[in-house]
N, C-alpha and C positions, 0 to 999 in steps of 0.2 A: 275573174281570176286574181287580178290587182286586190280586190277586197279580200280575197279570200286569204292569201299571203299574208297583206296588210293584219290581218285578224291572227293569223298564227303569229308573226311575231310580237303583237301585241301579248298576247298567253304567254310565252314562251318569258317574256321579260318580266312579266305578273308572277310566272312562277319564282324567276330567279330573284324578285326581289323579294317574296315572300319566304324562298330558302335562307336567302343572306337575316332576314329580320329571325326566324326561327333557331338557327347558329348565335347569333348573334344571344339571341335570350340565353340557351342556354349554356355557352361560358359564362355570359354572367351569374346566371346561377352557382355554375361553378366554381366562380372565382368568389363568389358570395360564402359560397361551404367552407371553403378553404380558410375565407376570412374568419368565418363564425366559429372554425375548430381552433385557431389559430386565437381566436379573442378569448375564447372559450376553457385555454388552458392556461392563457395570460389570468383571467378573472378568478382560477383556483388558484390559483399563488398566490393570488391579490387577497382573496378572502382566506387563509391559511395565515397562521401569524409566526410569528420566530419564535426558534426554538427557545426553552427554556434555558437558564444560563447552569442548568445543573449539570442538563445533558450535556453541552457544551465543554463543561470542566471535567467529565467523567471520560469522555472522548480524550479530550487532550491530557490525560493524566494518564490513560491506557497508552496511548499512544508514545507518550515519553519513558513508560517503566519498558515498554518493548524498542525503543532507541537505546537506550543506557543498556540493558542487558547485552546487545547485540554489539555496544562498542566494546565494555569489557570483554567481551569474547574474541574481537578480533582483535584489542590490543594485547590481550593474553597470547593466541596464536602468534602474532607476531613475535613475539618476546620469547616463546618457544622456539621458533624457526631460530631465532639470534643466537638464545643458547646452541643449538646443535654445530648452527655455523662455529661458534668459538670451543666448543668441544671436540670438534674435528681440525680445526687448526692447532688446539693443544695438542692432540695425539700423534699430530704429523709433527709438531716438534719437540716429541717425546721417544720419537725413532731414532735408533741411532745415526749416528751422524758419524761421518770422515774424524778421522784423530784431528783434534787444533790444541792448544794451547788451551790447560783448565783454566774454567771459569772462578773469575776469585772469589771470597767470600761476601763481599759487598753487592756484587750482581745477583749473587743466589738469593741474596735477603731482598735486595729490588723485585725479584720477578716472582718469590712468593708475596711482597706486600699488593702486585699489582694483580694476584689469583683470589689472591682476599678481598680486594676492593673488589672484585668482577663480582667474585659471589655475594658479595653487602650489598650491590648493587643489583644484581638479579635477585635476591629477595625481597630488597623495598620494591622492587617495582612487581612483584609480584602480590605483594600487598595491596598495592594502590590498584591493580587490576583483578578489584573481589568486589562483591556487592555489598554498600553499605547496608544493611539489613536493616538497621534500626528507622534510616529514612526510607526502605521501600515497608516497611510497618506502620509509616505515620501517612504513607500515602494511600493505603489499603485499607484504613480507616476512616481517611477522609470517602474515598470512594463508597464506602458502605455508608457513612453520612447522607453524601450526593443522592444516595439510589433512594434512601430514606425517603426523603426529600423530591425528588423525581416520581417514585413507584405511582403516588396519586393522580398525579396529572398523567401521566404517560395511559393510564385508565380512563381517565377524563379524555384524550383529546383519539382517543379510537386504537391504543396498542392491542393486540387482538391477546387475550390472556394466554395462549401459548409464549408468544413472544416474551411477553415480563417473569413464565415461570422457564425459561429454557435461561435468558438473560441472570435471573438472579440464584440458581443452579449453578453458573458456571462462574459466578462471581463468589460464591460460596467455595469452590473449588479453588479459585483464585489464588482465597483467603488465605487456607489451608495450607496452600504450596509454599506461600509467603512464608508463614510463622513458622515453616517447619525448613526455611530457610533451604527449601532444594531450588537450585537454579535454570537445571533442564524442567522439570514443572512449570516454575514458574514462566517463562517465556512463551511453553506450550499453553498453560490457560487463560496468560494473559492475550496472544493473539485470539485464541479460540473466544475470548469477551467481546474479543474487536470486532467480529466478522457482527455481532447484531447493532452496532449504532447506524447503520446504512437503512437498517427499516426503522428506527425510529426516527432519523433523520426525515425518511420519507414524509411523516404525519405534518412537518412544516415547513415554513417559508425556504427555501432555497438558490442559491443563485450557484454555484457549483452543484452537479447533481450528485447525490450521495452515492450511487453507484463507485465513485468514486472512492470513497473509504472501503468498500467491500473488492479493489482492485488492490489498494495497499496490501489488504487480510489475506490476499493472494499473493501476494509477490512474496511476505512476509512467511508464507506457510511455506511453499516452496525453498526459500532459502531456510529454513528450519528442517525438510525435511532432506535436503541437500546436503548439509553438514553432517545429519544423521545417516548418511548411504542410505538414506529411503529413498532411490531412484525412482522404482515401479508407480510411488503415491505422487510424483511430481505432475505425469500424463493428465488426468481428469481435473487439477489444479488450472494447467494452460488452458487446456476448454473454458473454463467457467472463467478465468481470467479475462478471455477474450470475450468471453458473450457482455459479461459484466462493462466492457469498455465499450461494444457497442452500442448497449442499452445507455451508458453514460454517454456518447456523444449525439445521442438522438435525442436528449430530452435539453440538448445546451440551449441555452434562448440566445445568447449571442455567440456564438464557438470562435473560440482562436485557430483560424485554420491551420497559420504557420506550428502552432506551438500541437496543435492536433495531429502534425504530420510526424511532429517530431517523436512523438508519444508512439505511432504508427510503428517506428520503424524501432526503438527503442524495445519494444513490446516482441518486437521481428526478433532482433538481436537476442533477446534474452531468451526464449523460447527455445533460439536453434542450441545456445549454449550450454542450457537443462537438457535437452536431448541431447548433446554431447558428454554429456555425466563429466562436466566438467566443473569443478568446483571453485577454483579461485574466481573464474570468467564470471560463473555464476554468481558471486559476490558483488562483481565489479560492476555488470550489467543489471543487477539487481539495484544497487543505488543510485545506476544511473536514472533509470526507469521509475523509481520512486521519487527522485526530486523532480523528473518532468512532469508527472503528476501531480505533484502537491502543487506545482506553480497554476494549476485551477482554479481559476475564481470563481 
């Protein structure tokens, strides 16, 4: 009977170290895979080279014709809003008023020289809030330069020929908007250029994931179609806005988590404010949300 126990717990411990040895293999295996995908997407970056310095300049050239248009637009509303304010104070002291003592003739020439100055001065500044034409024409030629220049390699290094003829389609359109000096065009086809640098981005080296730029093209569209009362087109905007930021934070090789969280809740904000059909929020939340983005490295 001694033997016989003796011999079961002998087994019984044979198994359990043969279980722990079999566990044991396979985490490491596991952790083996993990490593190998993990090494494995480090080594396509590695072998990937950087991007060409054309694309580079063709992005940031896009990018700043769609800043400048969107600030003259808001420094012009602005300056609208101001007019109305001081056209509504003139007419409220344009009502009549309780009998006083008339005004003499020296005031009356004071307060037309200072109706005059208002109006000089709301027309220069209304000047100064137009688009220089001639430098968004030197820029729109540089950029056909660029793509010149760009179209081969971008062929070369795997752009799928959809991609270059949608891309240079809409750069044509661009063009067009440009020369012909309309300003609601241009801003619409200058973003609608923007939305393809994020897959040529893709074909190189990266350390911010281009997703990224294709989250600007969204926040950009949105407040474009927001100013427009294009409510109903904002809905399918946010979707893709959000998928676009999670596919960007899963591909970060080091992520800023604080600055990730920030982005999180900014993205919150601005969504509820577009479903509010509210337009100023939407401006405000709009650029907040953009520069936590671009702070992406």
């Amino acid at each position: 009977m001694v033997v016989q126990k003796l011999g079961r717990k002998i087994l019984v411990l044979i198994l359990a170290i043969t279980l722990v040895l079999l566990t044991s293999t396979s985490c490491s295996r596991i952790f083996k895979q993990n490593d190998d995908q993990q090494q494995g997407q480090k080594g396509q970056q590695q072998e990937k080279k950087d991007p060409p310095s054309a694309l580079t300049q063709m992005e940031k050239e896009t990018d700043n014709m769609i800043q400048q248009i969107q600030k003259i637009r808001d420094q012009r509303a602005k300056m609208i809003g101001q007019q109305i304010g001081t056209s509504q104070k003139q007419n409220d002291g344009n009502k009549p008023q309780p009998k006083q003592q008339s005004s003499s003739q020296a005031d009356q020439k004071q307060d037309k020289g200072k109706q005059d100055q208002q109006q000089e001065s709301q027309t220069q500044g209304m000047q100064q809030n137009q688009i220089n034409w001639q430098d968004f024409e030197k820029t729109i030629k540089a950029l056909n330069e660029l793509w010149n220049k760009y179209e081969p390699q971008a062929k070369k290094d795997g752009a799928p020929d959809t991609l270059i003829y949608q891309f240079e389609k809409q750069l044509n359109m661009l063009t067009s908007s440009i020369m012909a000096h309309d300003e609601e065009k241009t801003l619409m086809d200058a973003n609608e250029l923007y939305q393809y640098y994020s897959q040529f981005f893709n074909l190189y080296k990266h350390q911010a994931p281009p997703e990224i730029k294709e989250i600007k093209y969204y926040v950009q569209e949105i407040l474009i179609n927001a100013e427009a009362g294009k409510w109903e087109e904002t809905a399918p905007l946010l979707i893709n806005m959000e998928k676009a930021w999670q596919t960007a934070k899963s591909r970060m090789q080091k992520p800023d988590h604080e600055l990730n969280a920030k982005i999180d809740h900014a993205m919150e904000d601005f969504s509820q404010v577009v479903q509010q059909k509210d337009l100023q929020l939407v401006k405000i939340k709009g650029k907040i949300l953009l520069k936590n983005v671009e702070e992406i490295k």
